[in-house]
RORO-362150 format. One record per atom (N, C-alpha, C, O): x, y, z; residue in one letter. Coordinates in Angstrom, 2 decimals. Layout:
# RORO-362150
<lodo><x>X</x><y>Y</y><z>Z</z><type>A</type></lodo>
...
END
This chain:
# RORO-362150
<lodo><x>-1.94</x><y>-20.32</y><z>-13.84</z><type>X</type></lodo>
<lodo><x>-1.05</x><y>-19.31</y><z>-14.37</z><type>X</type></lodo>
<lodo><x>-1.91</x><y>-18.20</y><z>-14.97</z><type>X</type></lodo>
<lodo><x>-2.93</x><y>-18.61</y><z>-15.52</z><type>X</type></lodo>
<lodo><x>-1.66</x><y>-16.61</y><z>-14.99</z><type>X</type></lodo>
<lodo><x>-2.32</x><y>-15.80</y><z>-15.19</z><type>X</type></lodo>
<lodo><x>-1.86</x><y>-15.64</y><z>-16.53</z><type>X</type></lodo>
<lodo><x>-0.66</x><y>-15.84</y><z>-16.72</z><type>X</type></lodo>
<lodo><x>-2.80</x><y>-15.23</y><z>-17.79</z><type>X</type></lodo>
<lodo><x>-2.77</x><y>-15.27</y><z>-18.85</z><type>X</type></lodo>
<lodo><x>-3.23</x><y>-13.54</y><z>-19.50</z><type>X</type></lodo>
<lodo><x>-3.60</x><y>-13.24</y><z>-20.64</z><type>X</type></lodo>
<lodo><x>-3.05</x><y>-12.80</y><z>-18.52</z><type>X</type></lodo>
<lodo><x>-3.19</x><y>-11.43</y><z>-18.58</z><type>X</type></lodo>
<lodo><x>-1.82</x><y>-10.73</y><z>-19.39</z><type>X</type></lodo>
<lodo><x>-0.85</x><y>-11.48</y><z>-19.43</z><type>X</type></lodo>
<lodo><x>-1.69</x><y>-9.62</y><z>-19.92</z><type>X</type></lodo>
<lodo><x>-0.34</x><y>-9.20</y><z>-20.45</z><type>X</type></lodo>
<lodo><x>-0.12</x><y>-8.16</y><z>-19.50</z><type>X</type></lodo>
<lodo><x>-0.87</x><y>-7.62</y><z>-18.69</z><type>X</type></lodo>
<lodo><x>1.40</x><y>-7.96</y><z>-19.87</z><type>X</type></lodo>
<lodo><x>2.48</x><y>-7.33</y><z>-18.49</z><type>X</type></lodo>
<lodo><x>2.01</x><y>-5.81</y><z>-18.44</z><type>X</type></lodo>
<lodo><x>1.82</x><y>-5.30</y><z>-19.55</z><type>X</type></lodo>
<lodo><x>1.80</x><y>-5.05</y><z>-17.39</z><type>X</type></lodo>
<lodo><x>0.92</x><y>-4.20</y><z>-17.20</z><type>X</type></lodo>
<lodo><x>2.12</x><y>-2.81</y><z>-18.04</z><type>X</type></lodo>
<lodo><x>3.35</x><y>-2.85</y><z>-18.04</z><type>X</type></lodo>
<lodo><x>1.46</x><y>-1.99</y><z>-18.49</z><type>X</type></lodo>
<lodo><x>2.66</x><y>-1.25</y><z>-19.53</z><type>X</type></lodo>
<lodo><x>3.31</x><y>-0.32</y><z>-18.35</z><type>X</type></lodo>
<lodo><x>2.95</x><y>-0.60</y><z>-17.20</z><type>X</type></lodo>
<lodo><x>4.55</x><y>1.09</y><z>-18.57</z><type>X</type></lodo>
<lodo><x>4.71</x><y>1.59</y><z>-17.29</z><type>X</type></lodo>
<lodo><x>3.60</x><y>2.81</y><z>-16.87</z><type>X</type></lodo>
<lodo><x>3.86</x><y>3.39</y><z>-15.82</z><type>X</type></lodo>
<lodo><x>2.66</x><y>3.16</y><z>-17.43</z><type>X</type></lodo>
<lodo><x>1.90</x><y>4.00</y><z>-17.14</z><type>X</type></lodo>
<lodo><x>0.61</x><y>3.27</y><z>-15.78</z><type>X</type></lodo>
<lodo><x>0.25</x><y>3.84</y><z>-14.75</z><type>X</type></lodo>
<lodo><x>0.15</x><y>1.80</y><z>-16.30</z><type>X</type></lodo>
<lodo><x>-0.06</x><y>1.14</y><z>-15.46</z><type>X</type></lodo>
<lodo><x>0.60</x><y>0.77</y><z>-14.11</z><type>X</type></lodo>
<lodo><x>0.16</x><y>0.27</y><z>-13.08</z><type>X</type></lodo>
<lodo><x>1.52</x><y>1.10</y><z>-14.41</z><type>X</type></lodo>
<lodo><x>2.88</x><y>0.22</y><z>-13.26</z><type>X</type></lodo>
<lodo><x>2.98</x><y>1.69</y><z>-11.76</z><type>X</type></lodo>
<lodo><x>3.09</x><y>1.74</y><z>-10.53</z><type>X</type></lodo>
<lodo><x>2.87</x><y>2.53</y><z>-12.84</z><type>X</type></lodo>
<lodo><x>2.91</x><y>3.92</y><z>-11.76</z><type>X</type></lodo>
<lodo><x>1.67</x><y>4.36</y><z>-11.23</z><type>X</type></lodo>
<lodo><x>1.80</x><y>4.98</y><z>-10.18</z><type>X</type></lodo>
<lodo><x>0.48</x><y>4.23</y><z>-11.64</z><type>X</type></lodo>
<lodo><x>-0.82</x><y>4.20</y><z>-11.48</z><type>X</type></lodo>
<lodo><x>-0.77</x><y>3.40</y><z>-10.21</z><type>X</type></lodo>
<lodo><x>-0.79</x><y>3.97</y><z>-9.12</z><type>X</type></lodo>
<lodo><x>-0.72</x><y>2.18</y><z>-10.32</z><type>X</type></lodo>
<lodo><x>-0.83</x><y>1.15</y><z>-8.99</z><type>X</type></lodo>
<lodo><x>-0.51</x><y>1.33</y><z>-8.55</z><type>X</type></lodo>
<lodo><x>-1.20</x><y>1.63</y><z>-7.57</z><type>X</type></lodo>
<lodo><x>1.63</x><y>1.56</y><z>-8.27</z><type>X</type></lodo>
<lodo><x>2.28</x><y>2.00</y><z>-7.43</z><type>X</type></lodo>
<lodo><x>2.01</x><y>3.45</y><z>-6.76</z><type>X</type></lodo>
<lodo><x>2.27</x><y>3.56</y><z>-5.57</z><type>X</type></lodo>
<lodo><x>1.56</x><y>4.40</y><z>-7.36</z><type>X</type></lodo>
<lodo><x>0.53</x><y>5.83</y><z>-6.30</z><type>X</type></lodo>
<lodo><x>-0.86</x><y>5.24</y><z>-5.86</z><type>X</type></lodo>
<lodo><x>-1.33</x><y>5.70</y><z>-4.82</z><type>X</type></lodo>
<lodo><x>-1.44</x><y>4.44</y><z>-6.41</z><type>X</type></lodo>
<lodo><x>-2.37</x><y>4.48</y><z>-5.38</z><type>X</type></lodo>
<lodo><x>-2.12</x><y>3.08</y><z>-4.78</z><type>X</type></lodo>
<lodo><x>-3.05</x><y>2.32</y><z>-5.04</z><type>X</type></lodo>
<lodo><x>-1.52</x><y>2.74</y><z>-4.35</z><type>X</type></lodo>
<lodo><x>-0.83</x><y>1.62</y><z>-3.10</z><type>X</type></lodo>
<lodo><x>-0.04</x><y>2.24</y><z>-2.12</z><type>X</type></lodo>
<lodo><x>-0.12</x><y>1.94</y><z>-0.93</z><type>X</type></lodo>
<lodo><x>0.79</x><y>3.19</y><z>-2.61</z><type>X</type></lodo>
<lodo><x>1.83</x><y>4.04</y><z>-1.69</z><type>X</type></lodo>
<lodo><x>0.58</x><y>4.94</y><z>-1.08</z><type>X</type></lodo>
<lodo><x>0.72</x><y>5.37</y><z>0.07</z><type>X</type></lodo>
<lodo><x>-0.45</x><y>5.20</y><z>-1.69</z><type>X</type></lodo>
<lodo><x>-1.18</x><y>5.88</y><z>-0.85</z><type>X</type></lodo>
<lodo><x>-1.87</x><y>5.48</y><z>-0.09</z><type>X</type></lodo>
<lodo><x>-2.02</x><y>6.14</y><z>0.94</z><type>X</type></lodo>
<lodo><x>-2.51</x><y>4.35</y><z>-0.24</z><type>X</type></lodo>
<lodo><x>-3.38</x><y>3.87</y><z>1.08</z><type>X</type></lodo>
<lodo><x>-2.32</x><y>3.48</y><z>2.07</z><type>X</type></lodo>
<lodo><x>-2.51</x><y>3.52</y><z>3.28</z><type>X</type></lodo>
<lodo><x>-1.18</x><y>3.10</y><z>1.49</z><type>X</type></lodo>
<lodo><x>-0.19</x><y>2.40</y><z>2.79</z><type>X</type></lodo>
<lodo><x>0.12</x><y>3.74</y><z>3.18</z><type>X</type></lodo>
<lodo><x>0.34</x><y>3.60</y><z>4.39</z><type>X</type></lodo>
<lodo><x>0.30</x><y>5.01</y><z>2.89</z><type>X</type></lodo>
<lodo><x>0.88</x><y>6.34</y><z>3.93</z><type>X</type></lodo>
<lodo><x>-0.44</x><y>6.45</y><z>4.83</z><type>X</type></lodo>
<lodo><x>-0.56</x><y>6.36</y><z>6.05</z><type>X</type></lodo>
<lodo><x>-1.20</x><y>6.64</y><z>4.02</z><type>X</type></lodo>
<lodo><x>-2.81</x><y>6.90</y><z>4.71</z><type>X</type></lodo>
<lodo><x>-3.07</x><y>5.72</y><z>6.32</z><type>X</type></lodo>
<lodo><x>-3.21</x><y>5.98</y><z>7.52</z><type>X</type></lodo>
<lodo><x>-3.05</x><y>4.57</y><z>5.64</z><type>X</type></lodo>
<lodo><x>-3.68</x><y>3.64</y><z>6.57</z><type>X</type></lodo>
<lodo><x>-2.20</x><y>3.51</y><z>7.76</z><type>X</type></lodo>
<lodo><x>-2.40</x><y>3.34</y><z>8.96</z><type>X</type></lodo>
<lodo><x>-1.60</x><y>3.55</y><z>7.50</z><type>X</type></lodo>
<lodo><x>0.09</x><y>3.37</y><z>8.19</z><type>X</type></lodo>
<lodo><x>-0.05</x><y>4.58</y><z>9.36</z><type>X</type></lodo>
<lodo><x>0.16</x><y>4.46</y><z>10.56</z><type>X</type></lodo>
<lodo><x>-0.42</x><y>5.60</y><z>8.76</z><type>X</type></lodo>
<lodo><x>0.00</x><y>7.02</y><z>9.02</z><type>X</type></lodo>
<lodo><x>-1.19</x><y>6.91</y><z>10.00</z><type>X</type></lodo>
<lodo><x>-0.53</x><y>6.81</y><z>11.03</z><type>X</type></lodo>
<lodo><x>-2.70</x><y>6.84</y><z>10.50</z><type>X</type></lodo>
<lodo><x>-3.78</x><y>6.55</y><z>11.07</z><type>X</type></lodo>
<lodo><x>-3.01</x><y>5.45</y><z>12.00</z><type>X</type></lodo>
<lodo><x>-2.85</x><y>5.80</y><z>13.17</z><type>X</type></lodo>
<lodo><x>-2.67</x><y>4.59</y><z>11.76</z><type>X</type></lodo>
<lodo><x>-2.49</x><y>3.15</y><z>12.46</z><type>X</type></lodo>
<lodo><x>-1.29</x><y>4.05</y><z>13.43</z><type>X</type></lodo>
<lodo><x>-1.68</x><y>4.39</y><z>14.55</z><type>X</type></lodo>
<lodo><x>-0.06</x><y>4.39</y><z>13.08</z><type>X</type></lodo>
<lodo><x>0.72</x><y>4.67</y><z>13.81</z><type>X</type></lodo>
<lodo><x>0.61</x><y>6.00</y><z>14.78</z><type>X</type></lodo>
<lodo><x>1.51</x><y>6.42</y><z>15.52</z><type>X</type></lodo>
<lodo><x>-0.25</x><y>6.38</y><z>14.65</z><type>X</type></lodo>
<lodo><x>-0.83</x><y>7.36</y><z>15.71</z><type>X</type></lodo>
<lodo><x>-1.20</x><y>7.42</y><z>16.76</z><type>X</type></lodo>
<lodo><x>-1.42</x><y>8.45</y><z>17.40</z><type>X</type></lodo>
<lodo><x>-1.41</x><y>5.57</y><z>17.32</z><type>X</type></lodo>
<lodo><x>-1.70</x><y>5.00</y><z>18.08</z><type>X</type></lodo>
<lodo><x>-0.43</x><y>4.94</y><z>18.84</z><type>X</type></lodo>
<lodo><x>-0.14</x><y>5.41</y><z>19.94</z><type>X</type></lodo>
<lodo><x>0.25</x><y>4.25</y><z>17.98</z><type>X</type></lodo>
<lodo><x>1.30</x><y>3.61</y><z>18.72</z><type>X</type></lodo>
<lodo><x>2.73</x><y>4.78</y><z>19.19</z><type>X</type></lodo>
<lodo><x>3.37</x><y>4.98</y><z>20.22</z><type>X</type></lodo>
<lodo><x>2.76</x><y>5.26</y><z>18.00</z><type>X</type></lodo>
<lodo><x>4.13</x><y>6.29</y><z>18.25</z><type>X</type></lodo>
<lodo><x>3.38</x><y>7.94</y><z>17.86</z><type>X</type></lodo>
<lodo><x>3.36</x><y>8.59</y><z>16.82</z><type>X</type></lodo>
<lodo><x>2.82</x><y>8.20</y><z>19.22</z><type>X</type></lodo>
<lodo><x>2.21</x><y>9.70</y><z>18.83</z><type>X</type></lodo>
<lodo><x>3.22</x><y>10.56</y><z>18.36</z><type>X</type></lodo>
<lodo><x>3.21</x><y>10.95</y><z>17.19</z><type>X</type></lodo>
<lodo><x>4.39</x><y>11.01</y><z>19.43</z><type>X</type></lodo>
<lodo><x>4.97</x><y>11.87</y><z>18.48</z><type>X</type></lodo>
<lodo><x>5.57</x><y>11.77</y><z>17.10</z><type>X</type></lodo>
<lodo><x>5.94</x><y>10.79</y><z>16.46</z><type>X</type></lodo>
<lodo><x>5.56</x><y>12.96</y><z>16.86</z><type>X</type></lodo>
<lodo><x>5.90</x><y>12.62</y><z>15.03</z><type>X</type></lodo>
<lodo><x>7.75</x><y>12.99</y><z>14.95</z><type>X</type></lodo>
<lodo><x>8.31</x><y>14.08</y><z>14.80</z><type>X</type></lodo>
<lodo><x>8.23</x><y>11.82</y><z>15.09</z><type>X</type></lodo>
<lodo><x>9.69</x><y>11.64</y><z>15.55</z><type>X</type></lodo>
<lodo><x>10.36</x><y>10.90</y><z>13.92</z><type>X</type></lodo>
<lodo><x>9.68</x><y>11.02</y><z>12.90</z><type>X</type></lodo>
<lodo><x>11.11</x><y>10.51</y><z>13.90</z><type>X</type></lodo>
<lodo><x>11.82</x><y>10.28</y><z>12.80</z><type>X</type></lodo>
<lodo><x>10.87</x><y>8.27</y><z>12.33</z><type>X</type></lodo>
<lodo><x>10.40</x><y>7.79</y><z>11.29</z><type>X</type></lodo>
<lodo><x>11.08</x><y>7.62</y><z>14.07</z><type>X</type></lodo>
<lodo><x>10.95</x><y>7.02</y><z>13.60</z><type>X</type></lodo>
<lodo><x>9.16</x><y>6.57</y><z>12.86</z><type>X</type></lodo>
<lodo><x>8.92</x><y>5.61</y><z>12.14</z><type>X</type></lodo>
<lodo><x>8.27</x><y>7.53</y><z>13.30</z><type>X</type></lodo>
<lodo><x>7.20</x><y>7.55</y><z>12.67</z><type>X</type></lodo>
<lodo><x>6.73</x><y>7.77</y><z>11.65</z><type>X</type></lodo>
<lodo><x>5.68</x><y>7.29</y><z>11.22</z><type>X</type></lodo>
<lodo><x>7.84</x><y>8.96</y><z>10.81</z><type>X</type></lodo>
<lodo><x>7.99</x><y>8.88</y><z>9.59</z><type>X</type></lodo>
<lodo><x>8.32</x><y>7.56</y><z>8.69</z><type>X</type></lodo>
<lodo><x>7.87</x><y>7.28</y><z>7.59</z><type>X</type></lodo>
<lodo><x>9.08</x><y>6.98</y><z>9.34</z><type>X</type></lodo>
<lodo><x>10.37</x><y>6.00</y><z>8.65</z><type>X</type></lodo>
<lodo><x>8.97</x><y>4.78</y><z>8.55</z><type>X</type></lodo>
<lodo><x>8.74</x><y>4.28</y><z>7.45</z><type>X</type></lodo>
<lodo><x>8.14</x><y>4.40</y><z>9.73</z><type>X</type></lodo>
<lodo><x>7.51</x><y>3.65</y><z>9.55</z><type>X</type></lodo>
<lodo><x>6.51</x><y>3.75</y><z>8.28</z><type>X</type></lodo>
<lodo><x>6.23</x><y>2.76</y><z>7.60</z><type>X</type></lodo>
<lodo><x>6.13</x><y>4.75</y><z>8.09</z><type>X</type></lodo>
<lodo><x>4.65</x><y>5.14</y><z>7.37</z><type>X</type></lodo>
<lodo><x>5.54</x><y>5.53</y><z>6.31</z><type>X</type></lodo>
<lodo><x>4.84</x><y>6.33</y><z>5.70</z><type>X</type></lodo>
<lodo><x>6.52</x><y>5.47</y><z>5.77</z><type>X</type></lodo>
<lodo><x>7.34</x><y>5.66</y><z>4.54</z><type>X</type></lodo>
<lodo><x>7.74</x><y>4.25</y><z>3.99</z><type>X</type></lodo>
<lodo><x>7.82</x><y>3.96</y><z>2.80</z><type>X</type></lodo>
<lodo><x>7.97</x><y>3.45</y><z>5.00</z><type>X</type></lodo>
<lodo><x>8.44</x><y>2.00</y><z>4.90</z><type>X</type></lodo>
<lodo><x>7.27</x><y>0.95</y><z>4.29</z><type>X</type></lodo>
<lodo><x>7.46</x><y>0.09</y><z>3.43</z><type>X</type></lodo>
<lodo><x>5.91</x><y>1.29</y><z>5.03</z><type>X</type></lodo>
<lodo><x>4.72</x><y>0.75</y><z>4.98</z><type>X</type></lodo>
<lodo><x>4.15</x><y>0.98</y><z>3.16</z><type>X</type></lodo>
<lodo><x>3.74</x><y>0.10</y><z>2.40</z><type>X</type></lodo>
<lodo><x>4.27</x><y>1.96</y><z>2.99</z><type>X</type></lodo>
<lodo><x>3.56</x><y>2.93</y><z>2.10</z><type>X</type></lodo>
<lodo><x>4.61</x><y>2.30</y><z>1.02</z><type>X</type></lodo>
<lodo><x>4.06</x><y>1.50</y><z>0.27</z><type>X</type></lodo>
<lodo><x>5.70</x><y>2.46</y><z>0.83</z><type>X</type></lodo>
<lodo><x>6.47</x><y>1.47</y><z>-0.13</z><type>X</type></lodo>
<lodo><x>6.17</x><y>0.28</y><z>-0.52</z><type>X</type></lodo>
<lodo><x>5.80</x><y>0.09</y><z>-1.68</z><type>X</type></lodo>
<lodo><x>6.28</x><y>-0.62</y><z>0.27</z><type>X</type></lodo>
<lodo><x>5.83</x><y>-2.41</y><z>0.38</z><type>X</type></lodo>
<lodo><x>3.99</x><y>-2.47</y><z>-0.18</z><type>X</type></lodo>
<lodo><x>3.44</x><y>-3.17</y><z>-1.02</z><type>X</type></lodo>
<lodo><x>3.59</x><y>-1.64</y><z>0.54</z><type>X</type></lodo>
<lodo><x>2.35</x><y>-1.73</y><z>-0.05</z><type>X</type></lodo>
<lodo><x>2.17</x><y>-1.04</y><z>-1.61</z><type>X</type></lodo>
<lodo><x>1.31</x><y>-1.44</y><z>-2.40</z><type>X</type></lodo>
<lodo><x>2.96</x><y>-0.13</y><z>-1.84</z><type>X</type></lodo>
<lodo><x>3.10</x><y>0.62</y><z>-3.38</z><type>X</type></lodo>
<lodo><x>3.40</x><y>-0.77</y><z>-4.05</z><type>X</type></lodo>
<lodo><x>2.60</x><y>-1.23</y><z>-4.86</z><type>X</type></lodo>
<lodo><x>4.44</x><y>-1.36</y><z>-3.74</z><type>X</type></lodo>
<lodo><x>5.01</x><y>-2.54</y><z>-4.35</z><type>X</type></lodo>
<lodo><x>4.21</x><y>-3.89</y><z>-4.34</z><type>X</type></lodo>
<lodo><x>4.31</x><y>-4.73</y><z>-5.24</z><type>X</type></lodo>
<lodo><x>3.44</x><y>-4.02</y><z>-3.26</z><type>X</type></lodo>
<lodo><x>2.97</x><y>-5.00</y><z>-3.42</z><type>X</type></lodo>
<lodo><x>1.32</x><y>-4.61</y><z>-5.04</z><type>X</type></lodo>
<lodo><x>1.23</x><y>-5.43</y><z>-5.95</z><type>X</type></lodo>
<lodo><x>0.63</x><y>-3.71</y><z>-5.02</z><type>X</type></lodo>
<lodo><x>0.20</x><y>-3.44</y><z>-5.79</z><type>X</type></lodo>
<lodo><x>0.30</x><y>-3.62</y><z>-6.95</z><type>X</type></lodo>
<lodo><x>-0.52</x><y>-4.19</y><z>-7.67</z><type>X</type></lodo>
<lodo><x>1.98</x><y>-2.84</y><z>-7.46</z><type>X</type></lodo>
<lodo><x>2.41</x><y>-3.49</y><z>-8.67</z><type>X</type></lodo>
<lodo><x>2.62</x><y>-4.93</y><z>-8.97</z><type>X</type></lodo>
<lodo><x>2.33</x><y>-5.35</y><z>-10.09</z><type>X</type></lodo>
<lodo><x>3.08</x><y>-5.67</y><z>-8.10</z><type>X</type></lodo>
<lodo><x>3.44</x><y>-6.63</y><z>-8.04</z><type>X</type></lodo>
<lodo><x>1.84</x><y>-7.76</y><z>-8.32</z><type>X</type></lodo>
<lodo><x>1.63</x><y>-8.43</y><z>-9.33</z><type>X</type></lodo>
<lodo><x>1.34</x><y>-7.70</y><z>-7.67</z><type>X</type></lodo>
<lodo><x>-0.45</x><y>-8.40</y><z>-7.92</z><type>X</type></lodo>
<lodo><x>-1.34</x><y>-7.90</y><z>-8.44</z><type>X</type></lodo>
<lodo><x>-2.34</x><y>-8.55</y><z>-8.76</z><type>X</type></lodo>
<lodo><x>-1.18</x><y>-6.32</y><z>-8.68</z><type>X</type></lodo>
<lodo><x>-2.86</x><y>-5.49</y><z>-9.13</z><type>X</type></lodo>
<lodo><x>-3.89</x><y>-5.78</y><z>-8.43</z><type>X</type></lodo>
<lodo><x>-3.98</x><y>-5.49</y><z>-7.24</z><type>X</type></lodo>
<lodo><x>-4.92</x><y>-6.49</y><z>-9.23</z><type>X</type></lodo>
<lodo><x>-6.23</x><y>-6.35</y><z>-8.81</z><type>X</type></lodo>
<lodo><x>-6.23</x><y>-7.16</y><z>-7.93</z><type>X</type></lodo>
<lodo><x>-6.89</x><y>-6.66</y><z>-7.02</z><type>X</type></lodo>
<lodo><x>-5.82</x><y>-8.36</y><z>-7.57</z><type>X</type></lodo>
<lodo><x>-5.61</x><y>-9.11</y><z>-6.48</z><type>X</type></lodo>
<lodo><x>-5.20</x><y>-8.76</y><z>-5.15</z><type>X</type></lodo>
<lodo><x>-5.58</x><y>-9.17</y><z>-4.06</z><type>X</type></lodo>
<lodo><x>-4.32</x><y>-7.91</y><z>-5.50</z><type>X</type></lodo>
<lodo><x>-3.85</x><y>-7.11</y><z>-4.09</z><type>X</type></lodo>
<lodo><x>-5.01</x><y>-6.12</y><z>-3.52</z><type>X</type></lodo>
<lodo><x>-5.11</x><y>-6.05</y><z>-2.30</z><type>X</type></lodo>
<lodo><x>-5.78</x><y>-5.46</y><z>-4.22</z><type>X</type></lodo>
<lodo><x>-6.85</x><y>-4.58</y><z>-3.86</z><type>X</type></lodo>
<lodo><x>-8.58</x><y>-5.97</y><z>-3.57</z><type>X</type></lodo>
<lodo><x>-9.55</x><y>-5.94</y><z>-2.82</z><type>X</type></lodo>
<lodo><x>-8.31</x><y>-6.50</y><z>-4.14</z><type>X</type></lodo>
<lodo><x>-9.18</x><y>-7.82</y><z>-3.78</z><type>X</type></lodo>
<lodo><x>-9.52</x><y>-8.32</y><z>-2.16</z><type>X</type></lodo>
<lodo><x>-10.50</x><y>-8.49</y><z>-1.44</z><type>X</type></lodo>
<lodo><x>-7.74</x><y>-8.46</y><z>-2.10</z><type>X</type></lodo>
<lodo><x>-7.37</x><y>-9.10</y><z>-0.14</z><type>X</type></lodo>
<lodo><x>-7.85</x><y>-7.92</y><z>0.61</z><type>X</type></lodo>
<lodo><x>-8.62</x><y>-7.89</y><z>1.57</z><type>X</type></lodo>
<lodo><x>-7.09</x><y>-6.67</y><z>-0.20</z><type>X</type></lodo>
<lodo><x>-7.60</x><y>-5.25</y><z>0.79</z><type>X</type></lodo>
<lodo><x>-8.83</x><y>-5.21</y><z>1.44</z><type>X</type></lodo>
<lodo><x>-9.20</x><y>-5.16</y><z>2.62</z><type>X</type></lodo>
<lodo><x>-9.45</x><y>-5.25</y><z>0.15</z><type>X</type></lodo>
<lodo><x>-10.77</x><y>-5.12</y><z>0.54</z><type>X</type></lodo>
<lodo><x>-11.68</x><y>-6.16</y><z>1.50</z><type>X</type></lodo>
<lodo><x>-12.43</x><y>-5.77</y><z>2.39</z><type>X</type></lodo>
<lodo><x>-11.37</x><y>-8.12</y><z>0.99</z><type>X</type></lodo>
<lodo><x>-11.64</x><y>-8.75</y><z>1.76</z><type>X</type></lodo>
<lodo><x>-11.33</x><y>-8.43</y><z>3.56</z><type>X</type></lodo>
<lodo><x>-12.08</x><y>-8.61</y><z>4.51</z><type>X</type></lodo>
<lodo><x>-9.85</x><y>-7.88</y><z>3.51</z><type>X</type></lodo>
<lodo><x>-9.46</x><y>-7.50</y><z>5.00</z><type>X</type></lodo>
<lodo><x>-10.47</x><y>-6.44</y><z>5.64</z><type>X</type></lodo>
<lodo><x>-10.75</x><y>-6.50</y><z>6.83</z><type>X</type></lodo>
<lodo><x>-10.95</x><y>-5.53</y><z>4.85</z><type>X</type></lodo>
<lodo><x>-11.56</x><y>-4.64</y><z>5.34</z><type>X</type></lodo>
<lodo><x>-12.63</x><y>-4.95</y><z>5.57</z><type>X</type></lodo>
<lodo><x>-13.32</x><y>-4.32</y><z>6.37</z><type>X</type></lodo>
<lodo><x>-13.05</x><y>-6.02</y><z>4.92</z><type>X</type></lodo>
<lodo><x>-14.59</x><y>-6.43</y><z>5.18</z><type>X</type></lodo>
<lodo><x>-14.96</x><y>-7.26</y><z>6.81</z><type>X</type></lodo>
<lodo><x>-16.01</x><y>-7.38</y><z>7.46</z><type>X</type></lodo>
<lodo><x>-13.64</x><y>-7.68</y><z>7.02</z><type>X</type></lodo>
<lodo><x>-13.65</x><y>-8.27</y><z>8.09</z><type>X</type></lodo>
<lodo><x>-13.73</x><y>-7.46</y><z>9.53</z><type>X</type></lodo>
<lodo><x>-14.30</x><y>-8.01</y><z>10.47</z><type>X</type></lodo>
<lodo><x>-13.14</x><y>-6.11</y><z>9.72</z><type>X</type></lodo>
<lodo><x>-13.04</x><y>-5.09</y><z>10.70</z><type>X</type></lodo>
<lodo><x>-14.42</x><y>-4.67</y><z>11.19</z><type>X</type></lodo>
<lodo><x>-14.53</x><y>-3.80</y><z>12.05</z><type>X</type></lodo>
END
């Protein structure tokens, strides 16, 4: 059990912009591949992505940027 205290909301929005940002960033690169034109639903993806990952951030913090990075180490 983590014995850390609850991150305040200045923390909470901090994580959540820079999570929403690597997920528009890395989403937005990734889907360029797949759906070149820039159509609704390419937006919707890299808006969708960029959320979950904003959220997952808040949701774990440093742990979530931990896996990131482990993932990246692997590429």
């Amino acid at each position: 059990m983590d014995n850390s205290p609850e991150p305040d909301s200045c923390e909470k929005r901090l994580r959540f912009g820079c999570g929403f940002t690597f997920g528009a960033v890395v989403s937005f690169i990734s889907a360029l591949e797949g759906l070149a034109p820039y159509t609704g639903t390419f937006w919707a993806a890299v808006l969708g992505v960029a959320v979950i990952t904003g959220l997952l951030a808040v949701r774990y913090g440093d742990d979530f940027w931990r896996k990131v990075l482990d993932w990246f180490r692997w590429l």
